[in-house]
VEXDRENTI-779414 format. One record per residue (C-alpha): residue number from 0; residue in three letters; chain; x, y, z. Coordinates in nm, 4 decimals. Layout:
ATOM   pos   code   unit         c1         c2         c3
ATOM   NUM    ALA      A          X          Y          Z
...
This chain:
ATOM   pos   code   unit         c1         c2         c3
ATOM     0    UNK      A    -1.6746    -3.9157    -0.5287
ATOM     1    UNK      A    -1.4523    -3.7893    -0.8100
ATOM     2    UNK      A    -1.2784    -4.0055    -1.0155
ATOM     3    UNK      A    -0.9037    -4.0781    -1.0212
ATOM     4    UNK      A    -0.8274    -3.8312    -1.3211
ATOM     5    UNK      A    -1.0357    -3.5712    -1.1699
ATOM     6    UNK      A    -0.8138    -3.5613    -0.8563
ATOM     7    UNK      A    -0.5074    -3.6257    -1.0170
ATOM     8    UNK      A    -0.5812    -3.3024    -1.2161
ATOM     9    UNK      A    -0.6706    -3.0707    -0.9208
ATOM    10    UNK      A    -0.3813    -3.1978    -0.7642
ATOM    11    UNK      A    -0.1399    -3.1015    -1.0560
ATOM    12    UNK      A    -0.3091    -2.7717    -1.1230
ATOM    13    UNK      A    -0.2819    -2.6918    -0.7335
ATOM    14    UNK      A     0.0844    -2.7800    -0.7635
ATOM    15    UNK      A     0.1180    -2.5664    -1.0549
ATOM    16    UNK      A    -0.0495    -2.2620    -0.8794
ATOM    17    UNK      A     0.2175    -2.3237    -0.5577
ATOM    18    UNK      A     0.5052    -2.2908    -0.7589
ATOM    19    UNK      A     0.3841    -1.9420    -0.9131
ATOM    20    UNK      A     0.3158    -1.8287    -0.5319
ATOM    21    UNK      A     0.5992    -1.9557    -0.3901
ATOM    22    UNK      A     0.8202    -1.7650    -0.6883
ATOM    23    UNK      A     0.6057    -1.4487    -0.6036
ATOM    24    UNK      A     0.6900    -1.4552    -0.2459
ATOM    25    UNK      A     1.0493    -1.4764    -0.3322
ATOM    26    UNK      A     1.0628    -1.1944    -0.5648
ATOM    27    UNK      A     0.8120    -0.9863    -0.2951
ATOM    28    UNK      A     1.0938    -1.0326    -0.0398
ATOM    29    UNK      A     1.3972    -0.9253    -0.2119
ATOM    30    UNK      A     1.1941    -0.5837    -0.3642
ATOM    31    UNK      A     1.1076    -0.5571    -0.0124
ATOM    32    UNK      A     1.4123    -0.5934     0.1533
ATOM    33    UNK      A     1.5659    -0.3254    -0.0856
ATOM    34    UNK      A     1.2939    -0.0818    -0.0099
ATOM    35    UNK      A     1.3125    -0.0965     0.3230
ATOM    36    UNK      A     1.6634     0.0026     0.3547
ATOM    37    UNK      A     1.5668     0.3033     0.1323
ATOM    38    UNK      A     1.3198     0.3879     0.3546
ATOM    39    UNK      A     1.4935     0.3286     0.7006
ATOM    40    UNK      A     1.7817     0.5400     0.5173
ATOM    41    UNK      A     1.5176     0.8310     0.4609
ATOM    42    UNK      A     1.3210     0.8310     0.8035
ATOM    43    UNK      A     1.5967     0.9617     1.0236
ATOM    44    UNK      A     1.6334     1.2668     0.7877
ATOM    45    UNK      A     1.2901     1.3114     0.7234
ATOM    46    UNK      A     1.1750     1.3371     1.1371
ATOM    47    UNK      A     1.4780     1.5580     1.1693
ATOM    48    UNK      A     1.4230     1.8161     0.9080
ATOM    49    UNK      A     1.0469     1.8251     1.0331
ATOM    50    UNK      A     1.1790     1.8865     1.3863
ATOM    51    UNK      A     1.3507     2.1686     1.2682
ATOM    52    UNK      A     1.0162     2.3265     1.0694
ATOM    53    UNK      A     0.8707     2.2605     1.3588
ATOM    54    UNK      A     1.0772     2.4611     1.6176
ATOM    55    UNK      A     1.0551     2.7757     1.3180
ATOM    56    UNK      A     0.6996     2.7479     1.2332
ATOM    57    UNK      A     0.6175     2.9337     1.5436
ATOM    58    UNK      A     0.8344     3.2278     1.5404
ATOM    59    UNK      A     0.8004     3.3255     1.1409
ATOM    60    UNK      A     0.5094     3.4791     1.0075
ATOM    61    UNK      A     0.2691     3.2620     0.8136
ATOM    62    UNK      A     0.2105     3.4696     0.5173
ATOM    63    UNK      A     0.6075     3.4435     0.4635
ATOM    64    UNK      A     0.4780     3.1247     0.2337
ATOM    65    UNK      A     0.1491     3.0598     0.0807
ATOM    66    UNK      A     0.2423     2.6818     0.2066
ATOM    67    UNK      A     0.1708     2.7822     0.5415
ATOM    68    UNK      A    -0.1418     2.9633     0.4906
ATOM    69    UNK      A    -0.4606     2.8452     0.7000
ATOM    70    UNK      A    -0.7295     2.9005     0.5448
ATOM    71    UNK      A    -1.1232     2.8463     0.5723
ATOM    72    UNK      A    -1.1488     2.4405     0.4950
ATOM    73    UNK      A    -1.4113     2.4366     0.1858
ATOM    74    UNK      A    -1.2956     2.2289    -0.0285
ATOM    75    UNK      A    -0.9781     1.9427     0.0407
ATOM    76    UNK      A    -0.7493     1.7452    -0.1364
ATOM    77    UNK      A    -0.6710     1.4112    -0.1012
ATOM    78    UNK      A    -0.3654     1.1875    -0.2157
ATOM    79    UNK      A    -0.4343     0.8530    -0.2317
ATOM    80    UNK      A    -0.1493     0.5493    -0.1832
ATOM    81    UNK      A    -0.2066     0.1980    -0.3537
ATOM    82    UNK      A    -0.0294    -0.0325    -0.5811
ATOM    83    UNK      A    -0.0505    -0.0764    -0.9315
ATOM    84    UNK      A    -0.0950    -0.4882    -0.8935
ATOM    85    UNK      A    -0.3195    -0.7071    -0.6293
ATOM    86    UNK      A    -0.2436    -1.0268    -0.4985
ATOM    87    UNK      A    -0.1221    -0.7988    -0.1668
ATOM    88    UNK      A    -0.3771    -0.9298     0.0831
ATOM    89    UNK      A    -0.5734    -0.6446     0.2684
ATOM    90    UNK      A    -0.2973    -0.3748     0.1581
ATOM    91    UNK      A    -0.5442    -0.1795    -0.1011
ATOM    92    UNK      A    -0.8634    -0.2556     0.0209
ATOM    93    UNK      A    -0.7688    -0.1176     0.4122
ATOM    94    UNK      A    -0.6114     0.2320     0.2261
ATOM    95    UNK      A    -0.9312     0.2622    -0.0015
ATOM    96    UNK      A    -1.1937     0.1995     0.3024
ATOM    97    UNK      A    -1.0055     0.4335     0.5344
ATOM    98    UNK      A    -1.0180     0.7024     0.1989
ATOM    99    UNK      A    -1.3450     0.6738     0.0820
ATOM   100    UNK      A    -1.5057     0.6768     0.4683
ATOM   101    UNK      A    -1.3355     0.9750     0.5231
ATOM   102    UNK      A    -1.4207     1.1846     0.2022
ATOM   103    UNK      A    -1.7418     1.0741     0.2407
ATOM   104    UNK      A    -1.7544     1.2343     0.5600
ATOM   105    UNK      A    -1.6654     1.5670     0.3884
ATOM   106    UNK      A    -1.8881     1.5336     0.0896
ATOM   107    UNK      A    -1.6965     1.3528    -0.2446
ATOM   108    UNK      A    -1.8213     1.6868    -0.4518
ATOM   109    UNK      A    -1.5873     1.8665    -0.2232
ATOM   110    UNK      A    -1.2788     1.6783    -0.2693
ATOM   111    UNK      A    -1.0432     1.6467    -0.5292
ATOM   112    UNK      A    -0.8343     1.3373    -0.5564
ATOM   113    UNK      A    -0.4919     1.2575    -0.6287
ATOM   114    UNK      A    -0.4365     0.8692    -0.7200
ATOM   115    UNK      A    -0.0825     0.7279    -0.7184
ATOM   116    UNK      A    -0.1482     0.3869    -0.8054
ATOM   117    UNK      A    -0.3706     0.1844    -1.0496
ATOM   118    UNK      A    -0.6304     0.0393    -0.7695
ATOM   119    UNK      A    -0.6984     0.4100    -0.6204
ATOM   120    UNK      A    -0.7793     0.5240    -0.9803
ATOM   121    UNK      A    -0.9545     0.2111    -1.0831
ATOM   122    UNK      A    -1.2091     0.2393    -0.7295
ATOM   123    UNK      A    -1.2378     0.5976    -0.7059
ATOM   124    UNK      A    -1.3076     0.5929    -1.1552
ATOM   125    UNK      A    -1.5752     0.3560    -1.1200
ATOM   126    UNK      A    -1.7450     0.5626    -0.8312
ATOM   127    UNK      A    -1.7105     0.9131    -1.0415
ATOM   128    UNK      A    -1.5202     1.0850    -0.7777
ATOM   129    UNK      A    -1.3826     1.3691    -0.9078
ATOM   130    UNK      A    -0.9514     1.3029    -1.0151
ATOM   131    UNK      A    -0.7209     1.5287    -1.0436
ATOM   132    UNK      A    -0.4611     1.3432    -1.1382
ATOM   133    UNK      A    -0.2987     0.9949    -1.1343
ATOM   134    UNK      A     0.0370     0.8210    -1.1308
ATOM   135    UNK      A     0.0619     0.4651    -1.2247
ATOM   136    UNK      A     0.3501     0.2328    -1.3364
ATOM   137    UNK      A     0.6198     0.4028    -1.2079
ATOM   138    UNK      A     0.6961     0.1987    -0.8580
ATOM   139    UNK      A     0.9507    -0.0554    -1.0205
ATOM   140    UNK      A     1.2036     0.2309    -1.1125
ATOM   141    UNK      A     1.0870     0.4320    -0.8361
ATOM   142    UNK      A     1.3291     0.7595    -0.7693
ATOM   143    UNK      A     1.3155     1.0926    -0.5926
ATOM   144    UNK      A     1.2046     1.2647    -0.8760
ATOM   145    UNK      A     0.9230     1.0805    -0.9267
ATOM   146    UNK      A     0.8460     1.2195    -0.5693
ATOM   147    UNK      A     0.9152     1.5519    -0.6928
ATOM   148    UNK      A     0.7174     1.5697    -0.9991
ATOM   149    UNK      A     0.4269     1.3962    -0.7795
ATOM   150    UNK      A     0.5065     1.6309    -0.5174
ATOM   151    UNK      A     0.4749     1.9473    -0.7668
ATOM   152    UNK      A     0.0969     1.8696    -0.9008
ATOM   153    UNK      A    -0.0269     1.8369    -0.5636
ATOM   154    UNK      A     0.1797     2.1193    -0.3694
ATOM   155    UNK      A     0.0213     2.3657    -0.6745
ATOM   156    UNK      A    -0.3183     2.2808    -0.6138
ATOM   157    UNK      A    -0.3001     2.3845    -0.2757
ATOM   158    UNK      A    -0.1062     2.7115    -0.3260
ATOM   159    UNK      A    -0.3436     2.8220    -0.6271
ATOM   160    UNK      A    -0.5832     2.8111    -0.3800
ATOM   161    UNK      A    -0.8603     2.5092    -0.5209
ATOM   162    UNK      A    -0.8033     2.3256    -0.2209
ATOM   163    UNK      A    -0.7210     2.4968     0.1461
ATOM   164    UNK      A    -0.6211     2.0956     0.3072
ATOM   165    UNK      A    -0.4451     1.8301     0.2064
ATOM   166    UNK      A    -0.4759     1.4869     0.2792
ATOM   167    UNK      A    -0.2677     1.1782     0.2060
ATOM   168    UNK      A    -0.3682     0.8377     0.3325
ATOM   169    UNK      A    -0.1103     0.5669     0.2889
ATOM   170    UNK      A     0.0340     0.2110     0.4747
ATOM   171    UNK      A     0.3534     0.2725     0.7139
ATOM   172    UNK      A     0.5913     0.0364     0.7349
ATOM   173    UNK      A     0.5734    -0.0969     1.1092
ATOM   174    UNK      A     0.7490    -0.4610     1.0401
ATOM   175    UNK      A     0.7107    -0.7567     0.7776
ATOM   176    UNK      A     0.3939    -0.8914     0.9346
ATOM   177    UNK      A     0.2270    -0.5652     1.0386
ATOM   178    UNK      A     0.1120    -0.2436     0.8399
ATOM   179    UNK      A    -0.0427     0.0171     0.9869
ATOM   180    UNK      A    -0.3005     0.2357     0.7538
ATOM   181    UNK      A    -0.2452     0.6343     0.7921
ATOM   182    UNK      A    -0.4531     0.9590     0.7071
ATOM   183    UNK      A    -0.2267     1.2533     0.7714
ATOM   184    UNK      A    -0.2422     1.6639     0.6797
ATOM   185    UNK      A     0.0325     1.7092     0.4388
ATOM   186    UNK      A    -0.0552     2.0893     0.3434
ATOM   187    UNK      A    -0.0577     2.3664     0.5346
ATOM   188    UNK      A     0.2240     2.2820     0.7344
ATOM   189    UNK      A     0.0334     2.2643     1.1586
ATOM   190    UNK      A     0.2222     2.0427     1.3260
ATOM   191    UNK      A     0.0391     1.8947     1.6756
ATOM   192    UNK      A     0.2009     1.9801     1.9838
ATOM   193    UNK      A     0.4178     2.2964     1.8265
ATOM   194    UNK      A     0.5600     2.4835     2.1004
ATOM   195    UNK      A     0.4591     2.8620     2.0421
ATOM   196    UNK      A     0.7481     2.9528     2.3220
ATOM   197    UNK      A     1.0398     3.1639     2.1308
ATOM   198    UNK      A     1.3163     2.9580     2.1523
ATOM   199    UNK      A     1.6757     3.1186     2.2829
ATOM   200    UNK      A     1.8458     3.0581     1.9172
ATOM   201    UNK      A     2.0701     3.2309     1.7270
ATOM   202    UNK      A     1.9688     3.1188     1.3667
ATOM   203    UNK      A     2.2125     3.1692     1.0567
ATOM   204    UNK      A     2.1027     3.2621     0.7847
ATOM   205    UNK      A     1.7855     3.4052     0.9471
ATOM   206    UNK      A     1.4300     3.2266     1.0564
ATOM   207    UNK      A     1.2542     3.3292     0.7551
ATOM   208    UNK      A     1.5510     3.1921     0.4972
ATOM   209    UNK      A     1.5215     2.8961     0.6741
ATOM   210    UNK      A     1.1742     2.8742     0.6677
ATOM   211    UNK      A     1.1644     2.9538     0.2999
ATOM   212    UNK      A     1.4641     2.7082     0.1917
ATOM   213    UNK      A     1.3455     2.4017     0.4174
ATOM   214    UNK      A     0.9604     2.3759     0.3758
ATOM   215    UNK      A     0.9634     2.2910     0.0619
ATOM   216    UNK      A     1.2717     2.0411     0.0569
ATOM   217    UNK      A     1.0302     1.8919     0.4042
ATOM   218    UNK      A     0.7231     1.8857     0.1450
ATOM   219    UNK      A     0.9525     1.6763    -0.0917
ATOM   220    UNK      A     1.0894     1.4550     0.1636
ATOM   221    UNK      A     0.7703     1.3686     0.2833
ATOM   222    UNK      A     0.5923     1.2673    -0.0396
ATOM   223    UNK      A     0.9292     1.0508    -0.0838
ATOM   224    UNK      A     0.8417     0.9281     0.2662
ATOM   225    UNK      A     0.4770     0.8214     0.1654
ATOM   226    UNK      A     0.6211     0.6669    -0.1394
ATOM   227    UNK      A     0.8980     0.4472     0.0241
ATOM   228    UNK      A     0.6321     0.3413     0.3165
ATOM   229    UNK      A     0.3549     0.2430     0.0967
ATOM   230    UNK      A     0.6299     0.0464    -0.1594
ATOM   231    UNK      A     0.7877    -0.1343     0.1305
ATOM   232    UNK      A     0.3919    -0.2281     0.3191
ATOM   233    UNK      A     0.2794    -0.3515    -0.0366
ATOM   234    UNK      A     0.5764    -0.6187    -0.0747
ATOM   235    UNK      A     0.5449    -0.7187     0.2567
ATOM   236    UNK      A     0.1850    -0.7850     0.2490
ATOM   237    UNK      A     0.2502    -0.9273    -0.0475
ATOM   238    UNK      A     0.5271    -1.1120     0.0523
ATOM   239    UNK      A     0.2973    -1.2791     0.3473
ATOM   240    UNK      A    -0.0360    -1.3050     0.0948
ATOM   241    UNK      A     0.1796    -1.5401    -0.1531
ATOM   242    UNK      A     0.3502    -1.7763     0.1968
ATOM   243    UNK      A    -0.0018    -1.7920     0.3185
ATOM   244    UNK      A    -0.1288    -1.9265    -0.0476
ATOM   245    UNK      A     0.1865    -2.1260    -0.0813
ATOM   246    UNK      A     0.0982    -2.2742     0.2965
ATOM   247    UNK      A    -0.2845    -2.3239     0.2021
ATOM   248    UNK      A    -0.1817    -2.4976    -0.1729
ATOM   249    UNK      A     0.0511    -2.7505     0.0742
ATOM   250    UNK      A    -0.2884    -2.8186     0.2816
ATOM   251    UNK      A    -0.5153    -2.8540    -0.0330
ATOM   252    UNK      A    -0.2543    -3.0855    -0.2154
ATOM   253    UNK      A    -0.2266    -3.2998     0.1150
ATOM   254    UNK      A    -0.6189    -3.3350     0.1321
ATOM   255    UNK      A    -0.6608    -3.4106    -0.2300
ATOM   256    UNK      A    -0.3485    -3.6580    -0.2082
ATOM   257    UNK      A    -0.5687    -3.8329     0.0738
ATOM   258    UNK      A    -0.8824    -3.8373    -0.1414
ATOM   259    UNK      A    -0.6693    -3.9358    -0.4216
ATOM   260    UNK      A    -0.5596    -4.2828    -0.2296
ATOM   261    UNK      A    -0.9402    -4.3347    -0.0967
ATOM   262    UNK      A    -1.0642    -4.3542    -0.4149
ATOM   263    UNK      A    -0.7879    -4.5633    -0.5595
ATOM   264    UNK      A    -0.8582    -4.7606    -0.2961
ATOM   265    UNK      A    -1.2094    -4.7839    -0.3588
ATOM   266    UNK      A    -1.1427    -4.8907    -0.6818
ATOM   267    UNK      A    -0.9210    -5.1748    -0.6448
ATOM   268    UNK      A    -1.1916    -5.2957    -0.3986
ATOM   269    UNK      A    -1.4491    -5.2641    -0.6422
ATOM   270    UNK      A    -1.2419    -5.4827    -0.8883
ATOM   271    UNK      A    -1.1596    -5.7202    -0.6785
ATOM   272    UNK      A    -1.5160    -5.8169    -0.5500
ATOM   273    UNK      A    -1.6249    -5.8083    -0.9517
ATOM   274    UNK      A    -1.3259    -6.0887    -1.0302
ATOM   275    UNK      A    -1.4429    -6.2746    -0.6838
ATOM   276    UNK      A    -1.7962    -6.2443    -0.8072
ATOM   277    UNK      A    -1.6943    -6.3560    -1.1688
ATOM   278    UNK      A    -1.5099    -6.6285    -1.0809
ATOM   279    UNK      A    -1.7822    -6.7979    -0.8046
ATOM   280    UNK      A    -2.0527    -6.7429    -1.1252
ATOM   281    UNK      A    -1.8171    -6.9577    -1.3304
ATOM   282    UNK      A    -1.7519    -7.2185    -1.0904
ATOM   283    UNK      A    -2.1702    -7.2106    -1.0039
């Protein structure tokens, strides 16, 4: 068994460690709060303007827009979403396992990576997959240009014509306790379920202005989409890895608080049997 100052050290170092992940869950849940009333702000504009696309897509030609060009799938993209720090729970590892199965299903000297986020560039540099580019300490002041210029790299990769998909792989917001990993095709623009029916419309100014005006704003709104998602998922898993720490710091402190008093206990029955002893050898 341990000895008194042993214990009583564990038990203020565990105490120590609580406060720093009780502080961390605090400061998780007000950058979370505040992101995800940017992002339920930017979801109701984002679905509609893709509604829209989608309703034009099929009446406009395709080669209006290299954007929309389908092409032969040789070689593909992908945009990775992580954070810049741990201490998130499962957050990274789940986006980075869902990546890395995938583009090894393709082949990783056929892909082309774009990291946003320290942990995507720290896995994928260590495994000499071949980066593009990568964005990294930019989520505390995070804005719609930095969407934009993120937004730009990748959109230009695919129009010069080195990659014909691409792919971005991020955590959606679902609530506080639950995030739900997603692959989806950002470029070209094929939306599932598009109705190839003309609709009865009158359009003003005409289908292909539209087309031209709004696909890339939607390309722009979505990478701001991605961004505000995987921002919001990281401080709520976050936000639950530091109260689960804080809970498990409460159970360790109670056990070692209980081992603590045994061995006190111990010990003042020790010395109290070696004054009882001492005292019959005297009287013998």
């Amino acid at each position: 068994m341990a000895n008194l100052k042993d214990i009583r050290d564990r038990i203020k170092s565990v105490k120590s460690i609580q406060k720093v992940t009780k502080a961390m869950k605090m400061v998780a849940a007000a950058k979370m709060r505040r992101a995800q009333e940017r992002m339920e702000q930017a979801r109701p504009y984002s679905s509609r303007l893709q509604e829209v696309i989608n309703n034009l897509l099929p009446e406009v030609d395709r080669d209006l827009l290299p954007l929309l060009a389908v092409r032969e799938v040789k070689r593909v993209g992908y945009v990775v979403v992580t954070s810049d720090r741990g201490f998130a729970g499962a957050f990274n590892s789940n986006i980075l396992k869902t990546a890395q199965a995938e583009i090894d299903v393709i082949g990783k000297d056929d892909v082309d990576l774009f990291c946003i986020g320290k942990k995507a560039h720290d896995h994928f540099e260590r495994r000499e997959y071949t980066i593009i580019d990568s964005h990294l300490d930019f989520w505390n002041n995070l804005s719609f240009s930095d969407a934009m210029r993120i937004g730009d790299g990748i959109i230009s990769h695919f129009t010069s014509g080195t990659v014909d998909e691409i792919h971005v792989v991020y955590d959606e917001f679902v609530n506080v306790a639950t995030q739900e990993t997603m692959s989806e095709l950002l470029l070209p623009l094929v939306f599932e379920g598009s109705d190839a029916t003309p609709k009865d419309r009158l359009y003003e100014p005409s289908k292909d202005e539209l087309v031209t005006s709004l696909v890339p704003r939607h390309l722009n709104v979505q990478m701001w989409k991605y961004l505000l998602e995987s921002y919001a998922s990281e401080q709520a898993a976050r936000m639950m890895a530091m109260e689960n720490a804080t809970s498990n710091a409460e159970d360790m402190i109670k056990d070692l608080t209980l081992e603590f008093n045994k061995a006190r206990q111990a010990a003042i029955t020790t010395e109290m049997l070696e004054i009882v002893s001492g005292a019959e050898a005297l009287s013998g």
